[in-house]
Gaussian input, Z-matrix of N, CA and C with variables (Angstrom, degrees):
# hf/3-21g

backbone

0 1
 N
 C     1     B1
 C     2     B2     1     A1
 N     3     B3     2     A2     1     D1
 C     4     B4     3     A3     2     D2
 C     5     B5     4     A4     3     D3
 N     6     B6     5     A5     4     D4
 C     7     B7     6     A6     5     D5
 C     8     B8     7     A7     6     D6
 N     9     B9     8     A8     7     D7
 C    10    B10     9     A9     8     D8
 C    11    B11    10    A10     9     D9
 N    12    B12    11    A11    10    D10
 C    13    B13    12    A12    11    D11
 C    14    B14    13    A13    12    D12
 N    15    B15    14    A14    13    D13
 C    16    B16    15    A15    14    D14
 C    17    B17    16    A16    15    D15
 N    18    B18    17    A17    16    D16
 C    19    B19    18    A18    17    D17
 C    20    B20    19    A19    18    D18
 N    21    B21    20    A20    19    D19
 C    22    B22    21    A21    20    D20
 C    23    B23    22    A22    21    D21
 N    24    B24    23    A23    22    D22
 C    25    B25    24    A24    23    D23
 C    26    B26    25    A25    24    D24
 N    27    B27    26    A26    25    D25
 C    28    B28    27    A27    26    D26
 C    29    B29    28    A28    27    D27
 N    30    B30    29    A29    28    D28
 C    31    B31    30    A30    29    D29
 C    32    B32    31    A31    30    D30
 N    33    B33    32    A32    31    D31
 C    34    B34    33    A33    32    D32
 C    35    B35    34    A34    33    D33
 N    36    B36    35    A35    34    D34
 C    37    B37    36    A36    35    D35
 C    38    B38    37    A37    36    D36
 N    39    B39    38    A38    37    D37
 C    40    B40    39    A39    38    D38
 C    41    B41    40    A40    39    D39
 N    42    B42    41    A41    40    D40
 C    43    B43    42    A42    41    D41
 C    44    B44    43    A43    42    D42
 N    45    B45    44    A44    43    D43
 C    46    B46    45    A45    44    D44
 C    47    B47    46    A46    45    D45
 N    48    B48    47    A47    46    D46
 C    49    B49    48    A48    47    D47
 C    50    B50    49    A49    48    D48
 N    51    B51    50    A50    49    D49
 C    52    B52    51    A51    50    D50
 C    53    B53    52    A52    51    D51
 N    54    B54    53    A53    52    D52
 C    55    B55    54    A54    53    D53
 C    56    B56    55    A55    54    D54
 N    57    B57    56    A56    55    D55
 C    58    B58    57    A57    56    D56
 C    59    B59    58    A58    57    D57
 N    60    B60    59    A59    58    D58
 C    61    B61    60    A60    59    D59
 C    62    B62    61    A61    60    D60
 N    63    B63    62    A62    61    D61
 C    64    B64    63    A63    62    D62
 C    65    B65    64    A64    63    D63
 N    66    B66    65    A65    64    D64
 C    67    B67    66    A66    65    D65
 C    68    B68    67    A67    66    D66
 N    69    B69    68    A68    67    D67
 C    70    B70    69    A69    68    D68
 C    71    B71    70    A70    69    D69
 N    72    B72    71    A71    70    D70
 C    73    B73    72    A72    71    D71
 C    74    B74    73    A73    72    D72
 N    75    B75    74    A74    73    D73
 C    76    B76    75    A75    74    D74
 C    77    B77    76    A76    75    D75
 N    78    B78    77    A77    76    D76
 C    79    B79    78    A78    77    D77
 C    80    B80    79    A79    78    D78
 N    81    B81    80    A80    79    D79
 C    82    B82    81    A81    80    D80
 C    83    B83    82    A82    81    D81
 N    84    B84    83    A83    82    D82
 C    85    B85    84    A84    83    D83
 C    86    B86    85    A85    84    D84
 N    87    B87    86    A86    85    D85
 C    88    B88    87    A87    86    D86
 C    89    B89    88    A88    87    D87
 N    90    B90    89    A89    88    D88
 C    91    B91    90    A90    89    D89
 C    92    B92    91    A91    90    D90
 N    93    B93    92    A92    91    D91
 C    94    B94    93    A93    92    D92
 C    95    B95    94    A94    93    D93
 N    96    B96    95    A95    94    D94
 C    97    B97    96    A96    95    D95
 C    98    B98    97    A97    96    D96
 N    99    B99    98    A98    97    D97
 C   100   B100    99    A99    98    D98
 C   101   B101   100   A100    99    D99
 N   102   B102   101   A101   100   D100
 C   103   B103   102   A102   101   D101
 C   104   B104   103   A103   102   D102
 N   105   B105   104   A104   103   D103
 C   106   B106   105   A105   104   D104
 C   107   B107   106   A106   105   D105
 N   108   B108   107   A107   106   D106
 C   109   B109   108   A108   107   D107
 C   110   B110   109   A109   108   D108
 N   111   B111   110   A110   109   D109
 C   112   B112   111   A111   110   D110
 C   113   B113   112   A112   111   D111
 N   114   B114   113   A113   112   D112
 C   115   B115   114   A114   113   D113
 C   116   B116   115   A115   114   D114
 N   117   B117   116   A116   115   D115
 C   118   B118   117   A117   116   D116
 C   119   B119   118   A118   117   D117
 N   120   B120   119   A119   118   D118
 C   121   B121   120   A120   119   D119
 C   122   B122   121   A121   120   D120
 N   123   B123   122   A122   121   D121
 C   124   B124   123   A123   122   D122
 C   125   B125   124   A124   123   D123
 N   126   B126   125   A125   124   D124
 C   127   B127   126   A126   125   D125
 C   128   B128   127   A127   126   D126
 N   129   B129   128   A128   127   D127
 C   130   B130   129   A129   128   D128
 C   131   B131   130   A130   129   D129
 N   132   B132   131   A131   130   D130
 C   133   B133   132   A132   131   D131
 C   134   B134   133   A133   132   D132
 N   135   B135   134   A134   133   D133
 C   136   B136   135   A135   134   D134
 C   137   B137   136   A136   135   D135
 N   138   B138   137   A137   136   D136
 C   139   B139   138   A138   137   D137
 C   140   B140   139   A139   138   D138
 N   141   B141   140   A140   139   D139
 C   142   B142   141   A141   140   D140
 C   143   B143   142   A142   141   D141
 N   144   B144   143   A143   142   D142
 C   145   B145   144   A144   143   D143
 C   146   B146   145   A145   144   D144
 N   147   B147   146   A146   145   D145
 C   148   B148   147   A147   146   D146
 C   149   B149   148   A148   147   D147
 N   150   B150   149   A149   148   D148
 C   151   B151   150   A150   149   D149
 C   152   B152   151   A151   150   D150
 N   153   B153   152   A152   151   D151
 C   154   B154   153   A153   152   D152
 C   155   B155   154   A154   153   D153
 N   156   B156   155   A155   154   D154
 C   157   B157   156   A156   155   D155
 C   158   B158   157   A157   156   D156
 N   159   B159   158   A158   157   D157
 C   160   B160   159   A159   158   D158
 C   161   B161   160   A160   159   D159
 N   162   B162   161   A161   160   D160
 C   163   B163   162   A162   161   D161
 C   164   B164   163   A163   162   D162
 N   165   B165   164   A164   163   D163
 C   166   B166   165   A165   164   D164
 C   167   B167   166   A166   165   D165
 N   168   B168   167   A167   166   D166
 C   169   B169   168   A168   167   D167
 C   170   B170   169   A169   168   D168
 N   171   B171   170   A170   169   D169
 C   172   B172   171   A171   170   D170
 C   173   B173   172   A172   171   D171
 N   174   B174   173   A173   172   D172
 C   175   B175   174   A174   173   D173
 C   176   B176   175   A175   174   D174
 N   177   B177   176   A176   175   D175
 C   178   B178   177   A177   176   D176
 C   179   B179   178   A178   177   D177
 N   180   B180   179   A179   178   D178
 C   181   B181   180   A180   179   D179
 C   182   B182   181   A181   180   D180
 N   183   B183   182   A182   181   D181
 C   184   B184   183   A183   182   D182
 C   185   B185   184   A184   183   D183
 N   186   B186   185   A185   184   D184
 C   187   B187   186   A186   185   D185
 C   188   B188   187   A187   186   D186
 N   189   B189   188   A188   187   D187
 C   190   B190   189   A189   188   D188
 C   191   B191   190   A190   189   D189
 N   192   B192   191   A191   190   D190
 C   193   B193   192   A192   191   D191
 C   194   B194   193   A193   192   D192
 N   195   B195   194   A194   193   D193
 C   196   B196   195   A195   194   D194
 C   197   B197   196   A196   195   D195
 N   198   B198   197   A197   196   D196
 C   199   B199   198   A198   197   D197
 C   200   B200   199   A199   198   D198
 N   201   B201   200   A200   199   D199
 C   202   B202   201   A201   200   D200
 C   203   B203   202   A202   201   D201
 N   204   B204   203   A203   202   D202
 C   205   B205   204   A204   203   D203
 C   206   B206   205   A205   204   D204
 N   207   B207   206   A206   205   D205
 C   208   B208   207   A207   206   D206
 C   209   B209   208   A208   207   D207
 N   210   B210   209   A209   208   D208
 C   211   B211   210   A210   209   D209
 C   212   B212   211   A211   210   D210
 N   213   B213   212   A212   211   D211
 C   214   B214   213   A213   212   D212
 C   215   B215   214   A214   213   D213
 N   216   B216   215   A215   214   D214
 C   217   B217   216   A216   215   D215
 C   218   B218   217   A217   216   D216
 N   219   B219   218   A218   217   D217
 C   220   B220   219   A219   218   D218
 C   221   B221   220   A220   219   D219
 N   222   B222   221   A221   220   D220
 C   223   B223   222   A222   221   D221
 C   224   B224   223   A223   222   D222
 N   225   B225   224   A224   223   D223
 C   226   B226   225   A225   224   D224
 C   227   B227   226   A226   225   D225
 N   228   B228   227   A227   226   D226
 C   229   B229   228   A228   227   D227
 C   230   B230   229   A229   228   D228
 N   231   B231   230   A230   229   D229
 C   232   B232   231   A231   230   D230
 C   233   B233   232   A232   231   D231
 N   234   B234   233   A233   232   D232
 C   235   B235   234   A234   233   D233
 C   236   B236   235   A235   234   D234
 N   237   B237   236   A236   235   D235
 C   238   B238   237   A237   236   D236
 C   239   B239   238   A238   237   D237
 N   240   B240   239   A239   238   D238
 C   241   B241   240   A240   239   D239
 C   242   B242   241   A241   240   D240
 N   243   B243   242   A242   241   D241
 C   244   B244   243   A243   242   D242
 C   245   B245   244   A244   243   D243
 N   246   B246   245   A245   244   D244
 C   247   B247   246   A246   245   D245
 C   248   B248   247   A247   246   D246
 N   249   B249   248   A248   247   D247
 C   250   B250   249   A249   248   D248
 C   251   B251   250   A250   249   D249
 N   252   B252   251   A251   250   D250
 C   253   B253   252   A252   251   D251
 C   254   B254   253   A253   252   D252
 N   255   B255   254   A254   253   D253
 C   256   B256   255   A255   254   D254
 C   257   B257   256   A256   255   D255
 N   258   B258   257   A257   256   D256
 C   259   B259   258   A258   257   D257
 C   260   B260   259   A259   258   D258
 N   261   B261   260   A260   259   D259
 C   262   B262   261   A261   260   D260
 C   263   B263   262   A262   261   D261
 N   264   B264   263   A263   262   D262
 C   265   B265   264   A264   263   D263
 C   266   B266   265   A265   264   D264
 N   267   B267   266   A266   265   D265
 C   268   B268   267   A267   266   D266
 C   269   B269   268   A268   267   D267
 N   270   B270   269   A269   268   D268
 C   271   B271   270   A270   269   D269
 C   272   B272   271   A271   270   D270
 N   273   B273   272   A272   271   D271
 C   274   B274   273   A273   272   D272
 C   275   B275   274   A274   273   D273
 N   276   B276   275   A275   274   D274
 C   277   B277   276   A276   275   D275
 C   278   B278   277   A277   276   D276
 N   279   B279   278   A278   277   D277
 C   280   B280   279   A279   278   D278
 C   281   B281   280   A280   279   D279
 N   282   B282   281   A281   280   D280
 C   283   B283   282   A282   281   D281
 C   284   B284   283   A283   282   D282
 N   285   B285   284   A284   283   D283
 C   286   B286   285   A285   284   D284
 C   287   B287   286   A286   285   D285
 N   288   B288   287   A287   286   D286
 C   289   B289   288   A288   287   D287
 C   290   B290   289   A289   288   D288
 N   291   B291   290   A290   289   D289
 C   292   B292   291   A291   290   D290
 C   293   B293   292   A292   291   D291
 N   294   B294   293   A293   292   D292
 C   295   B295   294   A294   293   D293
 C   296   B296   295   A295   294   D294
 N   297   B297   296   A296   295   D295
 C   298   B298   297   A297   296   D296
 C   299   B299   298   A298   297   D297
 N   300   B300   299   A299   298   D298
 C   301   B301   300   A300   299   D299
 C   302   B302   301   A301   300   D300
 N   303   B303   302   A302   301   D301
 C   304   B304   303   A303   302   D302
 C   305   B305   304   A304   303   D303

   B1=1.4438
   B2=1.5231
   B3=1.2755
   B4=1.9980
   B5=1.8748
   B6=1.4288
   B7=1.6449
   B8=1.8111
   B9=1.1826
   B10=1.6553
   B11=1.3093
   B12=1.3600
   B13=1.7287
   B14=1.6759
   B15=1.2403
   B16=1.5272
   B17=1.6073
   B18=1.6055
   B19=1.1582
   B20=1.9926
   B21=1.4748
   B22=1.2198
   B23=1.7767
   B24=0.9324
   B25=1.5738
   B26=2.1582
   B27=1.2051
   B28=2.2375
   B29=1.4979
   B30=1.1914
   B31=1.1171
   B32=1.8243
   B33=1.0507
   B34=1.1193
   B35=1.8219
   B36=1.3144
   B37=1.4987
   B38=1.2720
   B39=1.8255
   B40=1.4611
   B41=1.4337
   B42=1.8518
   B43=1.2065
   B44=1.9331
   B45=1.3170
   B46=1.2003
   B47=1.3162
   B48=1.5332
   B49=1.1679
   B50=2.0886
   B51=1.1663
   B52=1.3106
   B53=1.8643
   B54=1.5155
   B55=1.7602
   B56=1.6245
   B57=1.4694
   B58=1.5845
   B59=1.7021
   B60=1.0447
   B61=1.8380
   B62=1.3587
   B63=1.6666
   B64=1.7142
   B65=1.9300
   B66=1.1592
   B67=1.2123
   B68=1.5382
   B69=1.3927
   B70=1.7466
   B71=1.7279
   B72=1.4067
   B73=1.0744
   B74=1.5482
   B75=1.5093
   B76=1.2670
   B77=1.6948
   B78=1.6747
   B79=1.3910
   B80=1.5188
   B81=2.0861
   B82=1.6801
   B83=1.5276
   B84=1.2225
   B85=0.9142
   B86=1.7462
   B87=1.3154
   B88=1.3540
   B89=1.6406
   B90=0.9034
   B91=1.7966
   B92=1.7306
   B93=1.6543
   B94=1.4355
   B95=1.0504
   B96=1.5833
   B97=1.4417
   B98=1.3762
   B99=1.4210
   B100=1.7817
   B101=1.9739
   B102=1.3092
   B103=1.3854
   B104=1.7269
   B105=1.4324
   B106=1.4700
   B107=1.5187
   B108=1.8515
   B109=1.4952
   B110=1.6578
   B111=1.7586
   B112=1.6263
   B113=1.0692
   B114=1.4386
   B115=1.5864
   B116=1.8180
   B117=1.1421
   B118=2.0179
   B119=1.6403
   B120=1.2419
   B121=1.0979
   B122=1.1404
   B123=1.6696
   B124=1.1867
   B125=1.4442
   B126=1.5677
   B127=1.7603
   B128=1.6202
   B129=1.3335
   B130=1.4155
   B131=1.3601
   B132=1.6578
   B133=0.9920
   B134=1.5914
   B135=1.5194
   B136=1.5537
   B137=2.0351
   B138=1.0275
   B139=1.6974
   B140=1.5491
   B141=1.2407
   B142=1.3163
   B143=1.5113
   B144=1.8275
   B145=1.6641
   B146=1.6458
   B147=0.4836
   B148=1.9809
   B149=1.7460
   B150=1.2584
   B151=1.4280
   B152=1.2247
   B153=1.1683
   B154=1.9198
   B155=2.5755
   B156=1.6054
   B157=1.4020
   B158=1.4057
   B159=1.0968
   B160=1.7205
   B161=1.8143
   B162=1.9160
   B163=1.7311
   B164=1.4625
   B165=1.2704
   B166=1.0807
   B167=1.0240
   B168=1.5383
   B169=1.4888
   B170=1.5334
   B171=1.4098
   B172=1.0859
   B173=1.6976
   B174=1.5464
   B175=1.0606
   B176=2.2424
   B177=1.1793
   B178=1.8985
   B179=1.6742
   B180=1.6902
   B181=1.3768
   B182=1.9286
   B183=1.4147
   B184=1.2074
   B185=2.2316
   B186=1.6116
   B187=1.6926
   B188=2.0759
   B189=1.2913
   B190=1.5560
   B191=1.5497
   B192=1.4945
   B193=1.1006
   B194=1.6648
   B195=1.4283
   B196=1.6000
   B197=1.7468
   B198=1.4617
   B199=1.2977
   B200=1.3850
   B201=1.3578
   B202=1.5787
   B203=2.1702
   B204=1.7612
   B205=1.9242
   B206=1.0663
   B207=1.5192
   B208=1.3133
   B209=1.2142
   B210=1.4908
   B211=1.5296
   B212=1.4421
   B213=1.2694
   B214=1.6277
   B215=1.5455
   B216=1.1733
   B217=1.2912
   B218=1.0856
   B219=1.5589
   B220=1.7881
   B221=1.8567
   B222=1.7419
   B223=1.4250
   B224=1.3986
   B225=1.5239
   B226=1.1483
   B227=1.9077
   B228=1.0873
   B229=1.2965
   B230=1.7818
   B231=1.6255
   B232=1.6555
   B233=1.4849
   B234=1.3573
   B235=1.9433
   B236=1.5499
   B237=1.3857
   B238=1.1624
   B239=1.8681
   B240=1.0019
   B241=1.4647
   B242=1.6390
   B243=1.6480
   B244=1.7408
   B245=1.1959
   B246=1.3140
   B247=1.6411
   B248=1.4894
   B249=1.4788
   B250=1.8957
   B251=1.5844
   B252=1.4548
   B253=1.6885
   B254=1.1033
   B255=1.3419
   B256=1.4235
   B257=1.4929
   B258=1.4149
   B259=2.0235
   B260=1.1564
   B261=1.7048
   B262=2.1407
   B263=1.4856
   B264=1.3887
   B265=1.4430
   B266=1.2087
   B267=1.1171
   B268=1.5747
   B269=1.5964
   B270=1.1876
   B271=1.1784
   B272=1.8397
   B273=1.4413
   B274=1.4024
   B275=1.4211
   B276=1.3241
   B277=1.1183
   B278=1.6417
   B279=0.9167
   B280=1.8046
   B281=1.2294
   B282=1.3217
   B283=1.0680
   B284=1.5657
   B285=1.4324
   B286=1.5387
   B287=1.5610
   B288=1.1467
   B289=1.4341
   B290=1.7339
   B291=1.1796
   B292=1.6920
   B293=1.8289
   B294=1.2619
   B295=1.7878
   B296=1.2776
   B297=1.4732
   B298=1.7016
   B299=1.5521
   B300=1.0993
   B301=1.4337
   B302=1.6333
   B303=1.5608
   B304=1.7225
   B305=1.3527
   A1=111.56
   A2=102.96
   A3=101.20
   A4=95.87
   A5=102.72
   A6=93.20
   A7=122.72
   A8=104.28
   A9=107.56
   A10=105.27
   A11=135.14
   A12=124.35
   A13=84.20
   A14=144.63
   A15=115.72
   A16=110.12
   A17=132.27
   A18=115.91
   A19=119.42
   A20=102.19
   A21=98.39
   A22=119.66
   A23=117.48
   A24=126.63
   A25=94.04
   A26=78.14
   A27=97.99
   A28=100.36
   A29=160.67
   A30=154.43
   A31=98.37
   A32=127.75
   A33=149.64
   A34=105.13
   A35=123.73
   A36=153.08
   A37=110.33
   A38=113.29
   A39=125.56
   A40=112.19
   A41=120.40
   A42=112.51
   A43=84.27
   A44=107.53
   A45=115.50
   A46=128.57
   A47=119.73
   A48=154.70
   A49=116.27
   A50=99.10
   A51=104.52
   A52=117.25
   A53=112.29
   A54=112.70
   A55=99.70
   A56=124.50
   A57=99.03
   A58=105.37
   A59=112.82
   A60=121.37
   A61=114.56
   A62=110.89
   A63=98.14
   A64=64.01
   A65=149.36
   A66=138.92
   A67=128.68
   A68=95.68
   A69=107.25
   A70=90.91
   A71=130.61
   A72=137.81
   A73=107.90
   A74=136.46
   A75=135.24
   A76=100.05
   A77=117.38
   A78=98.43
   A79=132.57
   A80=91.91
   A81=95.45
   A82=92.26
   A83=138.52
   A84=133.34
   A85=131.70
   A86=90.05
   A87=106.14
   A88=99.56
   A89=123.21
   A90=122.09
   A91=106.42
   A92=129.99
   A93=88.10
   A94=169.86
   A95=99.53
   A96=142.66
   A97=102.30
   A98=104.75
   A99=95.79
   A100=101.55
   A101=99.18
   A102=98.41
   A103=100.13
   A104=127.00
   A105=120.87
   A106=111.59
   A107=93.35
   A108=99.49
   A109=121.89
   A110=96.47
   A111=97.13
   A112=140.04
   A113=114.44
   A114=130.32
   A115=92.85
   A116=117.98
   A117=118.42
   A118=86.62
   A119=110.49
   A120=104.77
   A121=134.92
   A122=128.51
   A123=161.56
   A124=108.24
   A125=137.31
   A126=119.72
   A127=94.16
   A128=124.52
   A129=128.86
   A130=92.51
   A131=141.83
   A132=138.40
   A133=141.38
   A134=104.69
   A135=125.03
   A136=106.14
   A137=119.48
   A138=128.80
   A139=100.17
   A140=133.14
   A141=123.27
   A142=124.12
   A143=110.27
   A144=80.38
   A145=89.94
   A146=125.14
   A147=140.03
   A148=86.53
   A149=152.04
   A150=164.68
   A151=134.17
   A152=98.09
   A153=101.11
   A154=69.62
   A155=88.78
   A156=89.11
   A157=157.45
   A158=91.03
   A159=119.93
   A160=110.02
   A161=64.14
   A162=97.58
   A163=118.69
   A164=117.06
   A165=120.28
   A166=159.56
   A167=113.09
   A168=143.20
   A169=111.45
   A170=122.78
   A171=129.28
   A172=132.23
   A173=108.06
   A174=118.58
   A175=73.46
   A176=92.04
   A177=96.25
   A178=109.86
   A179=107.62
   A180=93.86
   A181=123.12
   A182=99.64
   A183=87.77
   A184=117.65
   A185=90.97
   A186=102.83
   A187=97.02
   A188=90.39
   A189=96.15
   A190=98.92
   A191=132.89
   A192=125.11
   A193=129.68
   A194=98.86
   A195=115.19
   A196=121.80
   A197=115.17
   A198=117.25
   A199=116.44
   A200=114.80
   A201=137.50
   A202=86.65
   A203=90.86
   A204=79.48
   A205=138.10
   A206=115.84
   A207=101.44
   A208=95.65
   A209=135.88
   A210=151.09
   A211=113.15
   A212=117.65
   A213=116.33
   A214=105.53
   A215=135.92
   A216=160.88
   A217=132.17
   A218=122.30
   A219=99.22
   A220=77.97
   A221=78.14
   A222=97.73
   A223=140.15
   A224=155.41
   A225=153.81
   A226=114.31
   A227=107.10
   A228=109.15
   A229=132.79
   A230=83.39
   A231=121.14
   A232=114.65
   A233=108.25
   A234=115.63
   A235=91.41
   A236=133.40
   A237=133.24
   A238=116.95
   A239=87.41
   A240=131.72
   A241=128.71
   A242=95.75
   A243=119.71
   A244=104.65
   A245=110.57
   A246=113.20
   A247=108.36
   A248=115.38
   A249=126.26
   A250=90.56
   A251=77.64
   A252=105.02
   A253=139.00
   A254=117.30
   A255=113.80
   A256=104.42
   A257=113.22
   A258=119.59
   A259=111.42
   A260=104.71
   A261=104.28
   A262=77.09
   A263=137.94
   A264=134.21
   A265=87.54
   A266=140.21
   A267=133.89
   A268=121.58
   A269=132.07
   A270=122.97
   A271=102.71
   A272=95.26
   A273=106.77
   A274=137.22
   A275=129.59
   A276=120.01
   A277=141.38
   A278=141.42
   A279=122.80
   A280=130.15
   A281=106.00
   A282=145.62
   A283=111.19
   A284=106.22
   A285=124.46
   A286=108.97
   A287=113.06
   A288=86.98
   A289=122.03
   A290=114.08
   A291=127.34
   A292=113.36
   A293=104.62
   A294=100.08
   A295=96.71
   A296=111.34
   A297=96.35
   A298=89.97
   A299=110.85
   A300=122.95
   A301=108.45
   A302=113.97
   A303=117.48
   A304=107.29
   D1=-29.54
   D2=-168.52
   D3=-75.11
   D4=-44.40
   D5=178.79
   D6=-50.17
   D7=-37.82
   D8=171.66
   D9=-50.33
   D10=-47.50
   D11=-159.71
   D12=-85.21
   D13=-31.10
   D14=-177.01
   D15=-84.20
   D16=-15.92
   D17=-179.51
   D18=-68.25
   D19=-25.13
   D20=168.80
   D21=-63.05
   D22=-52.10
   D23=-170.81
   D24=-44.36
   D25=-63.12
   D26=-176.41
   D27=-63.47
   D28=-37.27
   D29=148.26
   D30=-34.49
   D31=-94.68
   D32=-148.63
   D33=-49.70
   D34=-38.14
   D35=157.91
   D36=-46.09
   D37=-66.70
   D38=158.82
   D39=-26.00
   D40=-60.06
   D41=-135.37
   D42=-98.55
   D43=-8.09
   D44=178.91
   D45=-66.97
   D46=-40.95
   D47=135.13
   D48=-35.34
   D49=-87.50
   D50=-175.07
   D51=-68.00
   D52=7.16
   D53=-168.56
   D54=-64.82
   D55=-41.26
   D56=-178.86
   D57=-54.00
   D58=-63.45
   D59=-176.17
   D60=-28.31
   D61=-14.76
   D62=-150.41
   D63=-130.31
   D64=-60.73
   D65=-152.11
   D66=-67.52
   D67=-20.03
   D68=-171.17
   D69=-83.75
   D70=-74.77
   D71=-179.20
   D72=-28.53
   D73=-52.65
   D74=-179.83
   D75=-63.55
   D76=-55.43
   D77=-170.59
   D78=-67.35
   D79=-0.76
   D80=-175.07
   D81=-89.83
   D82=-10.94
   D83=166.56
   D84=-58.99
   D85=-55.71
   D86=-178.43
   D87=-74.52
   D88=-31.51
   D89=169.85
   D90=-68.02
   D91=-47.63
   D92=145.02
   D93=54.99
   D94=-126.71
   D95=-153.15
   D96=-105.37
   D97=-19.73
   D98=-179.54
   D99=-105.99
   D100=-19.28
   D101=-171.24
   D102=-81.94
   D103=-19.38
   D104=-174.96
   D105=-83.28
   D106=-36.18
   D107=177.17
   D108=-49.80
   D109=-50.94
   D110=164.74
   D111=-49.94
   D112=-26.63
   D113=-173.67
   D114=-78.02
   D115=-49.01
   D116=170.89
   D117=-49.52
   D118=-98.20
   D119=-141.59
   D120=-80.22
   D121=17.64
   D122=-174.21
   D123=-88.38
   D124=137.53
   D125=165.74
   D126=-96.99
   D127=126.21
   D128=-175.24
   D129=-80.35
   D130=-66.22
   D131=171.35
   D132=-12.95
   D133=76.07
   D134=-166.62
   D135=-75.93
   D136=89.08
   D137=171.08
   D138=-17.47
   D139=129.73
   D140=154.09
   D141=-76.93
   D142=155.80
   D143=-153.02
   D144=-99.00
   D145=-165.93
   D146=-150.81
   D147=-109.70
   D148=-80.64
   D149=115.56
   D150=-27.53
   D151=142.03
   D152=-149.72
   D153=-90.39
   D154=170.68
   D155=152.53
   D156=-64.41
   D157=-32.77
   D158=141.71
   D159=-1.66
   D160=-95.78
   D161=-173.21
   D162=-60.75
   D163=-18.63
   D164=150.83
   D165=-55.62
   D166=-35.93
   D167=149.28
   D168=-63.03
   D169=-49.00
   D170=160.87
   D171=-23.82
   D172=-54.28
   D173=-138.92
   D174=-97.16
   D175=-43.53
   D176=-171.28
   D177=-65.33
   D178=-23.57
   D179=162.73
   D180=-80.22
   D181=-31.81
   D182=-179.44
   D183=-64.89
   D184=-23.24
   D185=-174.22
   D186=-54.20
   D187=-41.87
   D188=-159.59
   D189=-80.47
   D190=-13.95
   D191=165.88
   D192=-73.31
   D193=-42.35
   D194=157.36
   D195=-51.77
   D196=-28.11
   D197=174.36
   D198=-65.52
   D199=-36.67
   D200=-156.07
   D201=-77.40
   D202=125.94
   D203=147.35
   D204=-62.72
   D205=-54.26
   D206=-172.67
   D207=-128.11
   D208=123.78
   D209=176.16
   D210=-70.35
   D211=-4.80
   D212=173.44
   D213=-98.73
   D214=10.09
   D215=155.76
   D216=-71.49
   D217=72.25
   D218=-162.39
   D219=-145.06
   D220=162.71
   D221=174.44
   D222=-42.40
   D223=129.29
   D224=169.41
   D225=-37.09
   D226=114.88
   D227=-173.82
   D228=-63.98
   D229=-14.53
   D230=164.20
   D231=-59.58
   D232=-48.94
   D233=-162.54
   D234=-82.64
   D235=-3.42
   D236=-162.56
   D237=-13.37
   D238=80.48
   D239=162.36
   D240=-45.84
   D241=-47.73
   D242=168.44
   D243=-54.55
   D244=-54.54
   D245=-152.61
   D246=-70.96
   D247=117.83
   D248=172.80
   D249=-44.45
   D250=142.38
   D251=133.46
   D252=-57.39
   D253=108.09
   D254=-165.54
   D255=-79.28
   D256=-166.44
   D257=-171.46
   D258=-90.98
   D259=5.19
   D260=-164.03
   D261=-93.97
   D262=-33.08
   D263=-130.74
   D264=-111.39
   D265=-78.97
   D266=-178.24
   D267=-17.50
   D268=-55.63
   D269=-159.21
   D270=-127.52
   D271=55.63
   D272=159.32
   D273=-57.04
   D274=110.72
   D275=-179.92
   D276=-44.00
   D277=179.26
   D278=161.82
   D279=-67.19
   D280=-43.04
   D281=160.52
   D282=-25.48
   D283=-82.58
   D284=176.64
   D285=-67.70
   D286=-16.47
   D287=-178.61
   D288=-98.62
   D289=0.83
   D290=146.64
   D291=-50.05
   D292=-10.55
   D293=-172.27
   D294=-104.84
   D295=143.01
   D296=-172.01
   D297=-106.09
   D298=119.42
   D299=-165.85
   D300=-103.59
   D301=4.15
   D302=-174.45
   D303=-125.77

């Protein structure tokens, strides 16, 4: 009976000791088994796209230029308008936004 209460302590030391030896081998395992599974049940087959991105942007600026009446018409470069909203500006408090900070 006294040997049972010391095999736990020496087990636990063992696995304490030897866990790289025993952990890499299980996770190359389980890497695997999950990477073959994906290859089943995954469609690898990526569509090629017709237009690179490029040409894509391209083609939607000229669409959005044709919409416009008159194209010699464009915004003041001052009100800068283009430029996003950055993450400081979006989620202004109540607080802060009584300060005219522009």
């Amino acid at each position: 009976p006294r040997t049972a209460g010391m095999v736990l302590p020496a087990l636990l030391a063992a696995l304490r000791v030897y866990a790289p030896y025993v952990t890499f081998p299980v996770a190359l395992v389980v890497g695997i088994i999950g990477y073959n599974l994906e290859s089943i049940v995954s469609d690898r087959h990526t569509p090629h796209k017709k237009q690179s991105v490029g040409e894509e942007r391209s083609e939607r600026l000229l669409r959005e230029m044709d919409g416009r009446d008159d194209v010699t018409r464009v915004e003041r470069l001052g009100d800068k308008k283009w430029v996003p909203n950055t993450v400081l500006e979006r989620n202004v408090s109540p607080s802060l936004k009584t300060l005219d900070t522009r």
